[in-house]
N, C-alpha and C positions, 0 to 999 in steps of 0.2 A: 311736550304738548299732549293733552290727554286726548283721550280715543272719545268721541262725539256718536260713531253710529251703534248701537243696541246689538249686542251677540243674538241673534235668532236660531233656536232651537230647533233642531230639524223633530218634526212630531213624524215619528214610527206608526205605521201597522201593523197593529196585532192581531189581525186577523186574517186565514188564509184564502187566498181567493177560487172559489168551489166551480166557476165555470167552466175552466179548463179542465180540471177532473170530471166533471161532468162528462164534457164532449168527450173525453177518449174512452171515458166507461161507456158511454153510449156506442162508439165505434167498435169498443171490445165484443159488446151485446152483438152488435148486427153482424159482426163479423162469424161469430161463432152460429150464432141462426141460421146463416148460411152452407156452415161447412159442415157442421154436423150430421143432415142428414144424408151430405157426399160420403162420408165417414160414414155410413151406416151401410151404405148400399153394397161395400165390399165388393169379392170376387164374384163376376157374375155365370150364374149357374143356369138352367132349365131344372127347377126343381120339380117333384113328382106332386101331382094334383090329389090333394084328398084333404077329410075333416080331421082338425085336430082342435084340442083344446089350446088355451093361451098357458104359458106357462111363466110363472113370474120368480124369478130367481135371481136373487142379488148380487150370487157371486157365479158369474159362468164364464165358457170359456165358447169359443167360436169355431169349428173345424170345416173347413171345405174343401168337398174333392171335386175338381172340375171334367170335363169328358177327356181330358187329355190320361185323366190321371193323377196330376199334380193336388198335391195337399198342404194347405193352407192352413195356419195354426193363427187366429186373429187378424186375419188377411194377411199375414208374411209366411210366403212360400218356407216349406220344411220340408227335410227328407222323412223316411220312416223309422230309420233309428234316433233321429235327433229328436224327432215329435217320442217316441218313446223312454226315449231319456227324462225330455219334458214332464212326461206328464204321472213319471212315477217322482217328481219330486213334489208334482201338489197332488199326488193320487191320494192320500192320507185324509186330505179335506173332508168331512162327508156331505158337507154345503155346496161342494162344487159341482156344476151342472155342465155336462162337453154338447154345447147343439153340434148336432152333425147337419151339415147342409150340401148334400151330391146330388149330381146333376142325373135328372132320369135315364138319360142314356147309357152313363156307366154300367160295366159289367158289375154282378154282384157277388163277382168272388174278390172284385176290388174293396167293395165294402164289407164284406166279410173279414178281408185283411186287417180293417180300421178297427173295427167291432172289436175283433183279438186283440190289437196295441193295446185299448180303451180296457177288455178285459185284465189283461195284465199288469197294468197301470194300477188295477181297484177303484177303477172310477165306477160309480155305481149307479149313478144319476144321469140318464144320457137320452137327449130330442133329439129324436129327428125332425128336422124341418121341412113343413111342404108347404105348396103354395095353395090356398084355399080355390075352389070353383071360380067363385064369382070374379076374382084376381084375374083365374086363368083365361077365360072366356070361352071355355070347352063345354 
């Protein structure tokens, strides 16, 4: 007996459906708007009040010393031989910029310490960060 009902073609989509990528690229966005500027605020310091220029450098590098003393190489705590290890393998750079960001309280033969690794290294480009007036409210 022959077959009566018609084979029916399953018809495919060839096209990918963009809303879902949407929504998670959009989650991505807000996700990152949010954390980033946590991510910026790093180790917090009492920096020392005064005028500086803006300084725009592509490639730099973050150093902080807090009142304790402890130094920070891109907000991850480092000792001072291992930051100096560090920092004569990219001392070579001459793009490379080390912001220094210490707390006003510190002694400044602590910083003088720093100054010397950073000397030795050949790092040659080197901010200090302070926090402007109007910031301070002094």
């Amino acid at each position: 007996m022959p077959r009566r009902a018609a084979i029916v073609s399953v018809h495919q989509m060839k096209e990918i459906n963009m809303i879902p990528l949407i929504d998670v690229m959009m989650f991505l966005l807000i996700v990152f708007i949010i954390t980033v500027p946590m991510i910026e605020q790093g180790i917090p310091v009492n920096l020392p009040v005064g005028k500086a220029s803006d300084i725009s450098a592509a490639h730099n590098r973050s150093l902080t010393l807090d009142l304790q003393g402890r130094v920070f190489l891109d907000n991850q705590p480092i000792t001072r031989a291992a930051l100096a290890a560090e920092l004569k393998l990219v001392g070579n750079d001459p793009n490379l910029t080390v912001m220094v960001r210490a707390d006003e309280g510190l002694s400044y033969g602590r910083i003088v310490e720093i100054m010397k690794i950073l000397h030795d290294a050949s790092i040659t480009r080197i901010g200090l960060v302070t926090s402007p007036r109007e910031k301070a409210g002094r």
